[in-house]
C-alpha positions as CSV (number, residue, x, y, z in Angstrom):
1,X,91.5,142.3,328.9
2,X,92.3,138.6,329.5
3,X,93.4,136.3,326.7
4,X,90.2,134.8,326.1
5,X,89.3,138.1,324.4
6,X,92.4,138.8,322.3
7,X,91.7,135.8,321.1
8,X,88.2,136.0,320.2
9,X,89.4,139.3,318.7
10,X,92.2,137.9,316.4
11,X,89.9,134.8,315.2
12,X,87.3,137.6,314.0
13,X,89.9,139.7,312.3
14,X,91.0,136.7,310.4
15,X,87.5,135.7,309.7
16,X,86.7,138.9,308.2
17,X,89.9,138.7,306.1
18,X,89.2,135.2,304.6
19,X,85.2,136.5,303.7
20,X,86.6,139.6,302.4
21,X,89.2,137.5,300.3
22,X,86.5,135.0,299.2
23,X,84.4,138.0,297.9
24,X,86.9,139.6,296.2
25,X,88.4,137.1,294.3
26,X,85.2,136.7,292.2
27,X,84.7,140.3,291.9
28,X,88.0,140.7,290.5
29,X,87.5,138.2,287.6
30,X,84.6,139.4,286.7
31,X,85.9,143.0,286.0
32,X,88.7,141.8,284.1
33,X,86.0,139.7,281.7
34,X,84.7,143.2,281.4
35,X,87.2,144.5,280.7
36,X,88.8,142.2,277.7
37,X,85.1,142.0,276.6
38,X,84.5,145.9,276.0
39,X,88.3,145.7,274.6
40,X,87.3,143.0,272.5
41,X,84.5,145.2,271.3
42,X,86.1,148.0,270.0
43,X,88.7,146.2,268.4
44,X,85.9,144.2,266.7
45,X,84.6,147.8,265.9
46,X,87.9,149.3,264.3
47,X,88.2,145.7,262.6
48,X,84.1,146.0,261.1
49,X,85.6,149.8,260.4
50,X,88.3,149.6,258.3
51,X,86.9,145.9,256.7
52,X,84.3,147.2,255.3
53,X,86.7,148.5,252.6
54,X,87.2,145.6,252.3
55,X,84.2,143.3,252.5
56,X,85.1,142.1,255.5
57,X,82.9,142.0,258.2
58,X,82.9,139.8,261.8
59,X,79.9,139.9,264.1
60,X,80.3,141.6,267.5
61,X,78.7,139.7,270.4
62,X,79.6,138.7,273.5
63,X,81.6,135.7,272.5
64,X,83.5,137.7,269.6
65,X,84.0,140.3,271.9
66,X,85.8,137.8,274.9
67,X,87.1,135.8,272.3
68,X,88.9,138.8,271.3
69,X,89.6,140.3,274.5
70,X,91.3,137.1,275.8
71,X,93.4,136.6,273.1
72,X,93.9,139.8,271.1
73,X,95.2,140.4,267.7
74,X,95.6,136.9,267.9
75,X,91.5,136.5,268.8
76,X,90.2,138.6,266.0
77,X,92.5,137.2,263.7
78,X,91.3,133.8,264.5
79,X,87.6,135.1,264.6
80,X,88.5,136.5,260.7
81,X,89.9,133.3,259.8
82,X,86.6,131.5,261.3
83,X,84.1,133.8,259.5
84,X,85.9,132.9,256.2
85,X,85.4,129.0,256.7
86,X,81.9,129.4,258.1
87,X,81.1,131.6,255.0
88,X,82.9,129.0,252.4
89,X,85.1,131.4,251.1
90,X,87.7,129.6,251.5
């Protein structure tokens, strides 16, 4: 093989690395977002659960759900505090 080739060869095998890392990237993100959201969701869920003793109820939709996913106890907390100013309870 003359150099010409290995070279050819080694530019392709980086080439495939940098598509494959631009592909990936994205892909990655978007399980995580998933991931927080279905998180997010059943903690909205055991929140709705053991609330309704309570009267206390928060929607679960996609926002709620990432909302909570993204930031936790923390989110739903927040998202608890938000439903009782939206609902003038406060």
């Amino acid at each position: 093989m003359d150099a010409a080739t290995i070279v050819a060869y080694a530019f392709g095998l980086l080439l495939l690395y940098v598509v494959a890392y631009v592909l990936y990237v994205p892909l990655k993100v978007i399980v995580r977002l998933t991931y927080n959201a279905i998180v997010g969701g059943i903690l909205l869920w055991l929140v709705n659960l053991a609330g309704g003793f309570f009267g206390l109820s928060v929607a679960i939709n996609p926002v709620t759900a990432l909302v909570a996913g993204f930031l936790g106890i923390p989110g739903v907390v927040l998202l608890i505090a938000l439903q009782y100013v939206v609902a003038g309870r406060v």
